[in-house]
C-alpha positions in Angstrom: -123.9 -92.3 -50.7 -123.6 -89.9 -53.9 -121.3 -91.7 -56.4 -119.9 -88.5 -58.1 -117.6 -89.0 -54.7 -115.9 -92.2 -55.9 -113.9 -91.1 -58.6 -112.2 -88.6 -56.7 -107.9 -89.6 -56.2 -107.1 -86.7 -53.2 -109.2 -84.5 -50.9 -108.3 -82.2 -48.3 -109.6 -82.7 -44.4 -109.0 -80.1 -41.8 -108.7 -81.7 -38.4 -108.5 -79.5 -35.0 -105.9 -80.1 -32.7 -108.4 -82.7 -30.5 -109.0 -84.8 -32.9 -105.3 -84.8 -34.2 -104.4 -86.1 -30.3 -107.3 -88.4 -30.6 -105.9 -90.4 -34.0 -102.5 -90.4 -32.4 -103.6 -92.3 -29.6 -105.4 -94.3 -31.3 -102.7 -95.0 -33.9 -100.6 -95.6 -30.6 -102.7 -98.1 -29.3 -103.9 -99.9 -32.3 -101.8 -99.6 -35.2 -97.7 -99.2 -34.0 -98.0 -95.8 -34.2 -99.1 -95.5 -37.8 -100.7 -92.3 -38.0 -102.1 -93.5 -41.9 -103.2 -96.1 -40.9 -105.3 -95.1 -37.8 -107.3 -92.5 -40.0 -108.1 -95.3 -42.3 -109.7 -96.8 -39.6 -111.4 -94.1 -38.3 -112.7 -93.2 -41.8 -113.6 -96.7 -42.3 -115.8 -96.9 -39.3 -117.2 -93.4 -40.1 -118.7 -94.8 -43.3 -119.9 -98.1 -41.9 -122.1 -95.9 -39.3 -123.5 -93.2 -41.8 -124.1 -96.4 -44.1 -126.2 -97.9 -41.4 -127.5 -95.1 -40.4 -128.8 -94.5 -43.8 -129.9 -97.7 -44.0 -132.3 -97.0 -40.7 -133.6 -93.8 -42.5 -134.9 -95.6 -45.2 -136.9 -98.6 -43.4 
């Protein structure tokens, strides 16, 4: 992952109206309706993949 990234404090995501429905259920199911808190999951699990993923690509 580039560092230059880390140091960042805001960015701005644009999200079509499927994947809005999908974090909502989601946030429904898993975290009492916490919309916040279901994209931090989602993004966390996005990074653990592309990690791993990058981690394939380089053995």
């Amino acid at each position: 992952m580039d560092e230059a990234f880390l140091d960042l404090e805001s960015i701005e995501v644009e999200l079509d109206e499927e994947l809005l429905d999908a974090i909502d259920d989601k946030a429904f199911a898993d975290h009492r309706d916490n919309r916040d808190a279901a994209i931090r999951d989602l993004l966390d699990e996005w990074l653990k993949q592309r990690a791993t993923g990058d981690a394939d690509e380089n053995d």
